[in-house]
VMD Tcl script that draws the C-alpha trace (Angstrom):
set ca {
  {33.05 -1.95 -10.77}
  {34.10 -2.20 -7.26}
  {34.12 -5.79 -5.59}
  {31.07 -6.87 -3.50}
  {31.95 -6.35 0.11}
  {30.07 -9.00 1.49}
  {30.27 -8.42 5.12}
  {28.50 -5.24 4.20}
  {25.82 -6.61 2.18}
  {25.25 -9.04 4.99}
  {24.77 -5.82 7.51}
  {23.18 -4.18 5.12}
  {20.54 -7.24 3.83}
  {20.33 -8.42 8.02}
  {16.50 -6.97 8.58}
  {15.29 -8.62 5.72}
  {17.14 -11.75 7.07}
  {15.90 -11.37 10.25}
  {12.18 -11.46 8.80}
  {13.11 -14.45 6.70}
  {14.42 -16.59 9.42}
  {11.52 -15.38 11.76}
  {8.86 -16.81 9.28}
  {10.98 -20.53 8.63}
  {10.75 -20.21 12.54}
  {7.20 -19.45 12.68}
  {6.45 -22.32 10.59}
  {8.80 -24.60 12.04}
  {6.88 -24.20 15.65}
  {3.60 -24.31 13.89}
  {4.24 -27.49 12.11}
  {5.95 -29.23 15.38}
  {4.66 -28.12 18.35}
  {1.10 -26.61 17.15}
  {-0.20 -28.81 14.76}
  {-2.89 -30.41 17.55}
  {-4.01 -27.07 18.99}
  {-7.06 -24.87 18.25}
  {-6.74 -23.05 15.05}
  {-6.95 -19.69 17.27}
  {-4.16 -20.19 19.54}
  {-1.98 -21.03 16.68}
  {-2.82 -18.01 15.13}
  {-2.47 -16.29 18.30}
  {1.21 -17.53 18.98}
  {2.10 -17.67 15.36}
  {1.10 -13.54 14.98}
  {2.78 -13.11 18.70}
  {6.00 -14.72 17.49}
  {6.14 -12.95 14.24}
  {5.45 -9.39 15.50}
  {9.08 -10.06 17.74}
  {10.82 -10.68 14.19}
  {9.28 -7.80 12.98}
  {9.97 -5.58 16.09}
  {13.66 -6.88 15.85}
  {14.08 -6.16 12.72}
  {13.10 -2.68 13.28}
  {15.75 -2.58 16.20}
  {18.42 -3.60 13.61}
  {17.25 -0.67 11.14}
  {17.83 1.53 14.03}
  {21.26 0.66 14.49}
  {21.98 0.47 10.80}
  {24.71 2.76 9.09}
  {23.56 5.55 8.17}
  {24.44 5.82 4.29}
  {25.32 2.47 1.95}
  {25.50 1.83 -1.33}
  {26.28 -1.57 -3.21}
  {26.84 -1.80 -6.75}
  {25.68 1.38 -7.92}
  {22.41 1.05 -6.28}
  {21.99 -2.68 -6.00}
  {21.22 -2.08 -2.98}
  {20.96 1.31 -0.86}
  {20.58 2.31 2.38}
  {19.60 5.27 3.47}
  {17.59 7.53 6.70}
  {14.63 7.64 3.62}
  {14.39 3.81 3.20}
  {15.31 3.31 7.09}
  {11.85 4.80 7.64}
  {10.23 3.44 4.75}
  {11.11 -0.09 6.12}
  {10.22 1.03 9.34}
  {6.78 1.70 7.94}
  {6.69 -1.43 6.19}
  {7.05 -3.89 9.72}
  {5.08 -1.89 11.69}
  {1.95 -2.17 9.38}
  {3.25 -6.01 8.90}
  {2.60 -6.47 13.11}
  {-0.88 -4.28 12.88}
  {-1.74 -7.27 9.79}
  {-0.89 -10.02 11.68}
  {-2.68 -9.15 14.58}
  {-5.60 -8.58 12.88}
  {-5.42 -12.76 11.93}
  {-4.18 -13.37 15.53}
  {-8.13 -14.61 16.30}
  {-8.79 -15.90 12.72}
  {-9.82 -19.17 11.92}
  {-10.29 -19.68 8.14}
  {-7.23 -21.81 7.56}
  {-5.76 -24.48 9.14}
  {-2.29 -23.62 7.56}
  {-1.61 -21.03 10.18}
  {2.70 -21.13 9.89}
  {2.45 -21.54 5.77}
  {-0.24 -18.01 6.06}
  {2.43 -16.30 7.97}
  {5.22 -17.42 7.21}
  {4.06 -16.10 3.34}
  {3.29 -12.74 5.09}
  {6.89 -12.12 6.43}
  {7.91 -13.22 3.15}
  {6.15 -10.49 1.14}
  {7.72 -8.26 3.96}
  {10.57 -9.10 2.88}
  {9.98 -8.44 -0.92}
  {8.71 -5.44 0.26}
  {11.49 -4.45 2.11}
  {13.92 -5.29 -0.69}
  {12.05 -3.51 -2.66}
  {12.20 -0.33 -1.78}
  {15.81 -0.12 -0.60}
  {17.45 -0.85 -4.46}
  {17.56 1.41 -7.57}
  {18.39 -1.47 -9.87}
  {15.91 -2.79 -11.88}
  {16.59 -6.72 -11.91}
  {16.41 -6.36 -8.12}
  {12.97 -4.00 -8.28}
  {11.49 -6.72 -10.65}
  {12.98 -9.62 -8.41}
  {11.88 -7.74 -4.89}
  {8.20 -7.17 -6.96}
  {7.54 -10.99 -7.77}
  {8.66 -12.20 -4.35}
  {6.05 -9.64 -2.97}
  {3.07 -10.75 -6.18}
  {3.40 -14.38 -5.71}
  {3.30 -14.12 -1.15}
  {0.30 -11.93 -2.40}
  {-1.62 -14.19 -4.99}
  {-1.19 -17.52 -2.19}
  {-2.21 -15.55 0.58}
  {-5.25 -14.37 -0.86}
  {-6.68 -18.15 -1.96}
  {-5.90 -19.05 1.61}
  {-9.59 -19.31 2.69}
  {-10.29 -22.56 1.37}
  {-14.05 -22.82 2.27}
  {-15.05 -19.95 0.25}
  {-15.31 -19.65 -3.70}
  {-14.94 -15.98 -3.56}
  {-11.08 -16.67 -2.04}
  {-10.26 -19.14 -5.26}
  {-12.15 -16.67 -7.87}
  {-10.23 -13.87 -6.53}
  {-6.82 -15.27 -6.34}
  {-7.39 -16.47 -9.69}
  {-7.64 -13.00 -10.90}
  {-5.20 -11.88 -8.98}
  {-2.49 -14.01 -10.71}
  {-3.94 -13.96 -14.56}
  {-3.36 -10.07 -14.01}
  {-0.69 -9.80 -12.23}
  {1.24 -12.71 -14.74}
  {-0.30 -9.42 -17.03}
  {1.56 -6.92 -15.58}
  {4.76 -8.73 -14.81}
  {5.05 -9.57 -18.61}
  {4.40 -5.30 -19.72}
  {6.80 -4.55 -16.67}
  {9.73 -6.58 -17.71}
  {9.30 -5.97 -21.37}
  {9.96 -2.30 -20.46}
  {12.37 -3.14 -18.19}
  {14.35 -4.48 -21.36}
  {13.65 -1.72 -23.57}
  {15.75 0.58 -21.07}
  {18.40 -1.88 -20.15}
  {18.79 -1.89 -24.24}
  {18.84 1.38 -24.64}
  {21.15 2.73 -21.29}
  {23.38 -0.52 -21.07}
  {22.05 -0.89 -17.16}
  {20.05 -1.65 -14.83}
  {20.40 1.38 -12.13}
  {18.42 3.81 -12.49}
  {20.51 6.84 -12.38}
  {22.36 5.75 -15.41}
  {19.27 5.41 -17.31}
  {18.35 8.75 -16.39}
  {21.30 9.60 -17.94}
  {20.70 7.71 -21.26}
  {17.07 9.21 -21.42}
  {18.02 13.16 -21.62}
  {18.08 14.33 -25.16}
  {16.28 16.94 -27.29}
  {13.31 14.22 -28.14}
  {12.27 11.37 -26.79}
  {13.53 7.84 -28.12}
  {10.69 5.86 -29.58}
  {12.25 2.85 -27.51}
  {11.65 5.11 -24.03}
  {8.54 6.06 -25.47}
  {7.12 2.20 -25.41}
  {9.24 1.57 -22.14}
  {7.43 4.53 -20.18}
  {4.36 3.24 -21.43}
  {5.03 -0.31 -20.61}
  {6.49 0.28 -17.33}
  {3.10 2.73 -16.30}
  {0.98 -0.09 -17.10}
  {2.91 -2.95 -14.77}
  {3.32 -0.56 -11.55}
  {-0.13 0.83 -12.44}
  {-1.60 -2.91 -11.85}
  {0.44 -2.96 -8.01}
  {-0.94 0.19 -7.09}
  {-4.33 -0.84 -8.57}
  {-4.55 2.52 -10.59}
  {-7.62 2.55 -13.59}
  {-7.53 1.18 -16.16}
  {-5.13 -1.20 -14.61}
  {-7.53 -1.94 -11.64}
  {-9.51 -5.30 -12.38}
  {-8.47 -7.24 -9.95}
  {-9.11 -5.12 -6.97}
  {-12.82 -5.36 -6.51}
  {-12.11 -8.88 -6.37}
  {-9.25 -9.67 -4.13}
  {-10.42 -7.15 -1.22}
  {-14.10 -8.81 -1.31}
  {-12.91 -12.47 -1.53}
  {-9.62 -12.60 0.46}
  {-9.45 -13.31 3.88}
  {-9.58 -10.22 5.76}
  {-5.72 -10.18 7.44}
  {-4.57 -10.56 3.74}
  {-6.98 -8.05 2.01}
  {-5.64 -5.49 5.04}
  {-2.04 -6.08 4.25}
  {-2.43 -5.89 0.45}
  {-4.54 -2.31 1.12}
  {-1.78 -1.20 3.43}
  {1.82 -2.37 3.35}
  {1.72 -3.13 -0.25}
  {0.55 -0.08 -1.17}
  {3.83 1.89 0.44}
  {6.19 -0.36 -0.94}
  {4.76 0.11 -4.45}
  {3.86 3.80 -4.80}
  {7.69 4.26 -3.36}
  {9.04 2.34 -5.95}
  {7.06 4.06 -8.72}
  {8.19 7.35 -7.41}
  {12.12 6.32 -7.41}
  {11.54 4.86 -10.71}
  {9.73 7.82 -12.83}
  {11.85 10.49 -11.13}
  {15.01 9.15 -11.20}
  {14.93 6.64 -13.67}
  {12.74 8.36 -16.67}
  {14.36 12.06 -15.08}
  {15.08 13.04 -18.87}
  {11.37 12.16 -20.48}
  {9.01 14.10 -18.36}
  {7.06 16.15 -20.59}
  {4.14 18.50 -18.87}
  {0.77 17.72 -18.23}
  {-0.47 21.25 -18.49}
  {-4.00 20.95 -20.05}
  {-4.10 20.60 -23.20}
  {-0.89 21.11 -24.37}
  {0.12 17.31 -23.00}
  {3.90 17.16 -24.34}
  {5.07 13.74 -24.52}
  {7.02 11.80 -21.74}
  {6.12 9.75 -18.49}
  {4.24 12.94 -16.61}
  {1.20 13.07 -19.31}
  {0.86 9.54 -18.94}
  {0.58 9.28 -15.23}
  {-1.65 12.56 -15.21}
  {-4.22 10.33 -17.48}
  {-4.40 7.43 -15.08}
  {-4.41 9.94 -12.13}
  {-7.38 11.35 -13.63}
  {-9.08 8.11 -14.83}
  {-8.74 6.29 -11.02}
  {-10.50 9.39 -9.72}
  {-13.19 9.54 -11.96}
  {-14.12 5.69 -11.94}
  {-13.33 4.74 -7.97}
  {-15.31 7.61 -6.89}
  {-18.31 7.16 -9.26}
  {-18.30 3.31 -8.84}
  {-17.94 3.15 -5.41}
  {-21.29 5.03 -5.28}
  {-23.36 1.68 -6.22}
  {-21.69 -0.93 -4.20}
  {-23.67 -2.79 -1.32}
  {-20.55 -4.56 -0.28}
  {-18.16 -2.39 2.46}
  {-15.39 -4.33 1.05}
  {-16.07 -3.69 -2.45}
  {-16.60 -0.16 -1.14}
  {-13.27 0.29 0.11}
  {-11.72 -1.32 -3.19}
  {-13.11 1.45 -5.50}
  {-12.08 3.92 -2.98}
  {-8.60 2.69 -2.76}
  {-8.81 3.10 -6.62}
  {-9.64 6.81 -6.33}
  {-6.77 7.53 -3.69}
  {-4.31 6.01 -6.13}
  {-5.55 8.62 -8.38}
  {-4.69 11.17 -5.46}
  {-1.22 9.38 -4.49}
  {-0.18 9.03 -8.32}
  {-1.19 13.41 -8.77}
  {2.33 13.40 -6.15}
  {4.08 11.11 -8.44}
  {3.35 13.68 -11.36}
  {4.61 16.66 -9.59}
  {7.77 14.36 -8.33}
  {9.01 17.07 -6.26}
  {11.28 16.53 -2.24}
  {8.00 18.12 -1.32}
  {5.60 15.83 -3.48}
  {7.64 12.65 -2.56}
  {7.11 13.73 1.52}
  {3.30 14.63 0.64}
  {2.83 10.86 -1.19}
  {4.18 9.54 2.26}
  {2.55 11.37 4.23}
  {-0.56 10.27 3.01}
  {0.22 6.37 1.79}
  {1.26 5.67 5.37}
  {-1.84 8.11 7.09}
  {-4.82 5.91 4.30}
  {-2.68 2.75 5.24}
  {-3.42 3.02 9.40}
  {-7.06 3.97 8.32}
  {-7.52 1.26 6.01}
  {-6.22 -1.14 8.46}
  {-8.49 -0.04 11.00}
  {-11.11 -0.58 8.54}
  {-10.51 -3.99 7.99}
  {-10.05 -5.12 11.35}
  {-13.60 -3.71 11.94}
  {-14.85 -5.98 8.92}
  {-13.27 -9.23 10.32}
  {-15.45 -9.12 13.57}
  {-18.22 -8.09 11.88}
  {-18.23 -10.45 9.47}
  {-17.41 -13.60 12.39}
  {-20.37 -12.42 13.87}
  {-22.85 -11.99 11.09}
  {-21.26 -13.01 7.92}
  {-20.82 -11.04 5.62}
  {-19.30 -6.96 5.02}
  {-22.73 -6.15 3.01}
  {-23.51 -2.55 4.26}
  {-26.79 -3.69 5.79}
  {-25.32 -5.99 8.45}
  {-23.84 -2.61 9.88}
  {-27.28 -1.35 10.53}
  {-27.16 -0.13 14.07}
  {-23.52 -1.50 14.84}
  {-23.31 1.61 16.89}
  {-25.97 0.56 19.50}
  {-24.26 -3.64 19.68}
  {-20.65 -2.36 19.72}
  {-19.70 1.61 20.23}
  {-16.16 0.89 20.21}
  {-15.81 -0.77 17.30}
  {-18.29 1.69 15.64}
  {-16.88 4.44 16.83}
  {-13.32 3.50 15.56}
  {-14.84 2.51 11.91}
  {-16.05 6.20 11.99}
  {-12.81 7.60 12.41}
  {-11.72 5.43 9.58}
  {-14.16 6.11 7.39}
  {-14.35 10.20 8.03}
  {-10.64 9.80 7.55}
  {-10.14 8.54 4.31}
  {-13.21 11.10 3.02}
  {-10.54 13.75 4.27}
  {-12.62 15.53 6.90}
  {-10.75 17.66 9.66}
  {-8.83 17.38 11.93}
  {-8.29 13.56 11.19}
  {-5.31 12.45 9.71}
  {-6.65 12.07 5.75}
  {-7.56 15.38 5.78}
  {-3.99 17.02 6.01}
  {-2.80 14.52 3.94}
  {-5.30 16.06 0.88}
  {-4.28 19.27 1.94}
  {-0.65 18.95 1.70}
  {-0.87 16.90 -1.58}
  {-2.84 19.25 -3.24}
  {-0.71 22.26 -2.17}
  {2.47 20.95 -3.04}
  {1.43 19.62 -6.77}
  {0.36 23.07 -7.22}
  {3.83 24.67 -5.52}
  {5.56 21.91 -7.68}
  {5.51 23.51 -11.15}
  {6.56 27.23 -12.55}
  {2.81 27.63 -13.21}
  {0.76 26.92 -10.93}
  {-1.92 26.13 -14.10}
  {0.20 23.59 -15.26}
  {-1.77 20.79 -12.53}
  {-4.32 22.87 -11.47}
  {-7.16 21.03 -14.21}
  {-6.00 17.68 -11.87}
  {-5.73 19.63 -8.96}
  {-9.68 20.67 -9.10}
  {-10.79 17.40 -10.50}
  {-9.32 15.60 -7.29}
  {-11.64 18.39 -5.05}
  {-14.23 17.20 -6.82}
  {-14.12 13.54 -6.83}
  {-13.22 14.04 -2.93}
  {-16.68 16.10 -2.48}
  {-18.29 12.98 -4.27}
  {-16.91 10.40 -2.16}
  {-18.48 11.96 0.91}
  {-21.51 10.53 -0.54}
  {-20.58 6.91 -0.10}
  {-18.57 7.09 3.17}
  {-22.02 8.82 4.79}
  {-23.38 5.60 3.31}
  {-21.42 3.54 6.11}
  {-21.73 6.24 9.09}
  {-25.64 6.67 8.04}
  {-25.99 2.40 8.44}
  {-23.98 2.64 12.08}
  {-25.49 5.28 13.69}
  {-28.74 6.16 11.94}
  {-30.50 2.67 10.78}
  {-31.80 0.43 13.67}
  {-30.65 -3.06 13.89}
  {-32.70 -5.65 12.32}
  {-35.04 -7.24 14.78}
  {-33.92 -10.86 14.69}
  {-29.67 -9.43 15.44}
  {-27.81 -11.96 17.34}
  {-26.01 -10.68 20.70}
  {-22.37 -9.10 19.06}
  {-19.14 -10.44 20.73}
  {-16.45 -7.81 20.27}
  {-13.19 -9.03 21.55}
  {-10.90 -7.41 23.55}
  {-7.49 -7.58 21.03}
  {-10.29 -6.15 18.17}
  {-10.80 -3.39 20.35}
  {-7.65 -2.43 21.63}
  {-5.80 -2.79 18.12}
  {-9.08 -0.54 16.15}
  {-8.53 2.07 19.21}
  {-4.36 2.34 18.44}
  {-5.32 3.00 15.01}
  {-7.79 5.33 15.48}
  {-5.92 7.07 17.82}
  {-3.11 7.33 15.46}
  {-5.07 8.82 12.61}
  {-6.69 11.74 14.99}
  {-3.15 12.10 16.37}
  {-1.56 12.64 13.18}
  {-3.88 14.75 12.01}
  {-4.14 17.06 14.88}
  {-0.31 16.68 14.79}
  {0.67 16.20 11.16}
  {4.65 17.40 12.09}
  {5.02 14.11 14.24}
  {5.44 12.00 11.32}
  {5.93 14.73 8.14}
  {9.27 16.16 10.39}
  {11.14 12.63 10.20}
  {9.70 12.23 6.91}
  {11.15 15.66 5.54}
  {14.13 15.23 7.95}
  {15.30 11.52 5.91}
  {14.42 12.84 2.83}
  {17.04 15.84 3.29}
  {19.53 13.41 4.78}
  {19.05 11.14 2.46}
  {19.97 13.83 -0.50}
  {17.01 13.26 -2.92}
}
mol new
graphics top color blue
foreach p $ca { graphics top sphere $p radius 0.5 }
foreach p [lrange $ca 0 end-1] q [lrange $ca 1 end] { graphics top cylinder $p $q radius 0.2 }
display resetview
């Protein structure tokens, strides 16, 4: 083994410092100098001051090396994860400004300074191929993510959810590093590469066997895929709405990235085929039975909820199913397609929730009824939630649309036989045909039902506006101009030799 150059890891590590020491900053000005001011403002400078760490630490990735590599993958750097990073802060600033008028805590520098935190996890995350770092990176991001969402004190629903949260993530962490041994036992390491190594052989070791299935069931949890999906429902109802957003949007990337590098590089000898129904054992038949299960369930129980939150939980469940169908065809073209669309349903989801947190300071609550006539007491915000909304049903030319279209096509370019994927393929047209069902729900509420007769005068305010009418110019934007983000995305995965 090579000795650890640490000026390098420094360089290397120095984004994910810079978010570190932004947040003890954050807090440090909170706690000193904001303590006696209204809970707003802090939130207002606290979400100003971390959005400059967050834009620095982009500058920094820009000026990064191009290629790194310490300790056989301990940590990597590459144009790939540059962007992926990129991704990450950007989303991380869209979160925090969606708290920047919040008032449900009075912790305002602890709430962000856990948010820049879970950046960070998610940053390291998804720039190593070792597993003790992935499982490290992973529990730094769970445990930012289980305080943050028992942050609104005053409500039950918070504590309940957070609750959850933590039993079943303490759940998942448990079948995730019990795998996690099995292949260290089995390959002698922690990277990645060299257990793909260890896994080739004529059949598959029973030991890989329970470690696939293991490891399935603890990312399956962070990417809230079914069966592995309890705690969704939950945690986007009951958190506050800045932390449901970022766990919908910048957790998401960071996690469906890391399942990626992790079943195609790491279990690269134990695929198997899911071509219906000769399923041939190995990691692929198992994802292609979750894939299928999260579509079937999201879709069909979103159809009953009353709740917009709970709405947009089951859906996220049924675009896992969609996101994981790349992960089964793990392909250059697949892996672009998955990012492509993670980082497209991230903006829209996003926009979504920013929409919820002024509707529900100004009524109450996300049920679907207090949207009744929305369009009539705020057309921007409306508007905006429309785009959203039509977005993540995948109707043209928004920005989900493409991304189902390019999915789809490349799963079914990603095999020999096209027939191999085509059974998941067609169920995923379907379940996408039933979901227009329940996003019509939410457009039919804005635009078609009246308001009730006793509605209060609605305050949208300006920063609402403004940040819903970036994102929903981004999502029509890249989808009338899908190449302005696939190009760099197909560009760093080329560069980055994968």
């Amino acid at each position: 083994m090579n000795p650890i150059n640490y000026a390098q890891l420094f360089q290397l590590a120095l984004p994910q410092v810079i978010v570190v020491v932004t947040a003890l900053i954050v807090m440090a000005i909170d706690l000193l100098f904001l303590r006696n001011r209204a809970t707003r403002t802090r939130f207002a400078v606290a979400a100003g001051l971390a959005s400059f760490g967050c834009a620095a630490a982009i500058a920094r990735i820009l000026l990064a090396p191009a290629q790194a590599n310490i300790l056989d993958g301990t940590l990597i750097a590459n144009p790939l994860i540059y962007l992926v990073q990129i991704a990450l802060l950007a989303l991380t600033v869209f979160a925090l400004l969606i708290a920047a008028e919040s008032t449900f805590t009075d912790n305002v520098g602890e709430f962000v300074l856990l948010i820049l935190l879970a950046t960070a996890g998610m940053m390291f995350l998804v720039g190593s191929q070792d597993l003790l770092v992935i499982f490290i990176s992973l529990e730094l991001l769970s445990l930012s993510l289980y305080t943050l969402a028992a942050f609104n004190k005053r409500s039950l629903q918070s504590w309940e959810a957070a609750i959850k949260y933590y039993l079943f993530g303490g759940m998942s962490a448990a079948f995730l590093l019990f795998g996690f041994s099995l292949l260290y036992g089995f390959s002698n390491s922690t990277s990645l590469p060299v257990i793909a190594a260890a896994s080739h052989g004529p059949a598959l070791n029973p030991f890989l066997a329970i470690a696939i299935v293991t490891t399935a069931i603890g990312l399956g949890f962070k990417v809230a895929a079914a069966p592995f999906h309890f705690w969704a429902p939950d945690v986007y109802q009951g958190a506050p709405a800045p932390t449901a957003a970022f766990i919908a949007s910048g957790s998401k990337i960071a996690s469906f990235f890391i399942f990626f590098q992790i079943m195609a590089i790491g279990f690269a000898g134990a695929g198997g085929t899911a071509a219906f129904p000769q399923l041939l054992r190995g990691w692929i038949p198992v994802l292609a039975l979750m894939t299928a299960a999260s579509m079937l369930l999201g879709n069909l129980v979103a159809i009953r909820q009353t709740s917009l939150r709970r709405l947009l939980a089951y859906s996220a469940i049924a675009h896992a199913g969609y996101m994981l169908l790349a992960i089964v065809a793990h392909t250059q073209q697949s892996l672009a397609a998955l990012l492509y669309y993670v980082i497209t349903y991230a903006l829209a989801t996003l926009g979504a929730f920013a929409v919820i947190s002024v509707v529900e300071t100004q009524k109450g609550s996300d049920r679907l009824s207090h949207f009744d006539g929305l369009s009539r007491q705020a057309p921007v915000l409306s508007f905006c939630l429309a785009i959203f909304i039509l977005s993540l049903a995948g109707i043209p030319p928004l920005a989900g649309f493409f991304g189902k279209f390019y999915l789809f096509a490349t799963v079914l370019a990603s095999t020999p036989r096209a027939a191999d994927l085509l059974w998941l393929v067609v169920l995923a047209i379907a379940m996408s045909a039933v979901s227009l069902y329940y996003y019509l729900r939410v457009l039919k509420a804005m635009y078609v039902t009246p308001p009730a007769a006793d509605a209060k005068d609605f305050r949208s305010p300006i920063l609402s506006q403004v940040l819903v009418a970036v994102l929903a110019a981004a999502v029509i934007l890249l989808g009338c101009a899908p190449e302005l983000l696939l190009k760099p995305i197909l560009a760093a995965i080329q560069a980055s030799g994968l």
